[in-house]
C-alpha positions in Angstrom: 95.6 72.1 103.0 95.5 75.4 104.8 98.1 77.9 105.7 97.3 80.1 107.9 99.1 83.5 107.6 101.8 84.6 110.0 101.0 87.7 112.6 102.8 89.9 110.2 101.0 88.7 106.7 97.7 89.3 108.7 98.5 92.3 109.9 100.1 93.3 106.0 96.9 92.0 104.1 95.0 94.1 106.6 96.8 97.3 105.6 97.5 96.1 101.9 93.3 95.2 101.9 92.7 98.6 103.2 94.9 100.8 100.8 92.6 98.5 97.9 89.6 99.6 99.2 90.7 102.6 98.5 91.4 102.1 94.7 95.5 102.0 95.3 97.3 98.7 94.1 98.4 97.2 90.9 95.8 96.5 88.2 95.6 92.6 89.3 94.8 93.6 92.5 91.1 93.7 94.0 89.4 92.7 97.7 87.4 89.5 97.1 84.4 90.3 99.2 82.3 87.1 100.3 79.3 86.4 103.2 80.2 84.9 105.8 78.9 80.8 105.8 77.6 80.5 109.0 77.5 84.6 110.1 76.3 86.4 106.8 78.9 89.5 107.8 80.8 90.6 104.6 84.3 89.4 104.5 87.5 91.0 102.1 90.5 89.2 101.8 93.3 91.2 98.9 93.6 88.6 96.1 95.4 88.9 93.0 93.3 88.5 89.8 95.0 86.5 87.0 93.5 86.6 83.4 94.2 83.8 81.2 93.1 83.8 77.9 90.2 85.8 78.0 89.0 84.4 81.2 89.2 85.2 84.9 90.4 83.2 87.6 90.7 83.5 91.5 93.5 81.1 92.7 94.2 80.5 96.8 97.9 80.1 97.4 97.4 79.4 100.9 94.4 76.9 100.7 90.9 76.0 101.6 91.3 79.4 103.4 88.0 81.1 105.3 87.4 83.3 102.3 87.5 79.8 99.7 85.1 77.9 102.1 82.6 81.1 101.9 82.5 81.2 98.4 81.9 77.6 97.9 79.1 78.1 100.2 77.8 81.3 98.6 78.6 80.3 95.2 79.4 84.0 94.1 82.0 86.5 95.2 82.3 90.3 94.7 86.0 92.2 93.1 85.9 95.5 94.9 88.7 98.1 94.2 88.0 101.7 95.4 84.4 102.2 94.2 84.3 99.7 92.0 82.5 96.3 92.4 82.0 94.1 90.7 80.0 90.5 91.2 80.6 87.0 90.1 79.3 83.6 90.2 82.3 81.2 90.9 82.9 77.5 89.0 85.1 75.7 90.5 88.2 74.4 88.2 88.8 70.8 88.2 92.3 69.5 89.3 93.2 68.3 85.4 92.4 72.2 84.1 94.4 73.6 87.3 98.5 73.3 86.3 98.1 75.4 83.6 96.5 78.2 85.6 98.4 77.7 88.5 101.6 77.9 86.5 100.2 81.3 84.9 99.4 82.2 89.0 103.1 81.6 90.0 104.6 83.0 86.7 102.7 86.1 87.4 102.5 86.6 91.4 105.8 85.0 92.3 107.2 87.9 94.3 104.4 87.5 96.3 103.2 83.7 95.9 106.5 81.4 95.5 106.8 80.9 99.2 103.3 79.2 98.8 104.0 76.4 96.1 106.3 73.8 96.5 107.7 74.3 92.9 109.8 77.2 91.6 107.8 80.2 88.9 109.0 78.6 85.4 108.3 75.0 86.2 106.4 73.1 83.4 102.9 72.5 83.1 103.0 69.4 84.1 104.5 69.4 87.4 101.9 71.3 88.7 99.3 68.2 88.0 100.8 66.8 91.5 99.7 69.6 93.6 96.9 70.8 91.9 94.7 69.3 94.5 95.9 71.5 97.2 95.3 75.0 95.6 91.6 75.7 95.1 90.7 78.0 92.1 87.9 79.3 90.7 86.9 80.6 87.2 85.1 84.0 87.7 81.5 84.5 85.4 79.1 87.1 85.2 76.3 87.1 87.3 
């Protein structure tokens, strides 16, 4: 599954991405940078960061987006807000550990994530098992 973003969300992300690189935004919110697969050019992408007990997680609302398909490929990603960066390896979360982040995702984001999930912010657990599969996440670790 991929959803690719509307003329306006690309042209938003693309202001919203810029205004991070300067260090402005919420404390969840960071550029993922990752190399290009096939180029090796530097790509951002704004993401929103969720913390989950004690852990870090990078979830893609819209799919197996350009930036998810790098990073699988690179195996590491970089969190870059203002002049901060900071780099990760990524593991990849199994569908059976997924519903309970993705439910923290939605509960947290869903002003700006609902219209990517089929299910409302305060569903159970559970009834995110279903679509787990379609919403790639990663676990962030230290390099």
């Amino acid at each position: 599954m991929y959803r690719k973003p509307s003329p306006f969300e690309a042209a938003f992300n693309k202001l919203f991405g810029f205004l991070v690189a300067l260090g402005f935004g919420l404390p969840h919110n960071y550029l993922v940078q990752v190399k290009g697969r096939k180029s090796g050019k530097t790509y951002s992408t704004p993401i929103d960061l969720l913390e989950l007990k004690g852990k870090r997680y990078l979830v893609a609302p819209r799919g197996r987006t350009q930036w998810v398909r790098n990073a699988e490929a690179a195996g590491e990603v970089v969190l870059r807000k203002g002049f901060l960066r900071r780099h990760f390896r990524i593991r990849p979360v199994d569908d059976g550990e997924k519903p309970e982040v993705l439910k923290a995702y939605l509960d947290n984001f869903r002003r700006t994530v609902q219209r990517y999930f089929p299910l409302p912010a305060g569903s159970p657990p559970q009834d995110f098992a279903r679509v787990a599969a379609d919403y790639p996440v990663f676990e962030l670790l230290p390099l």
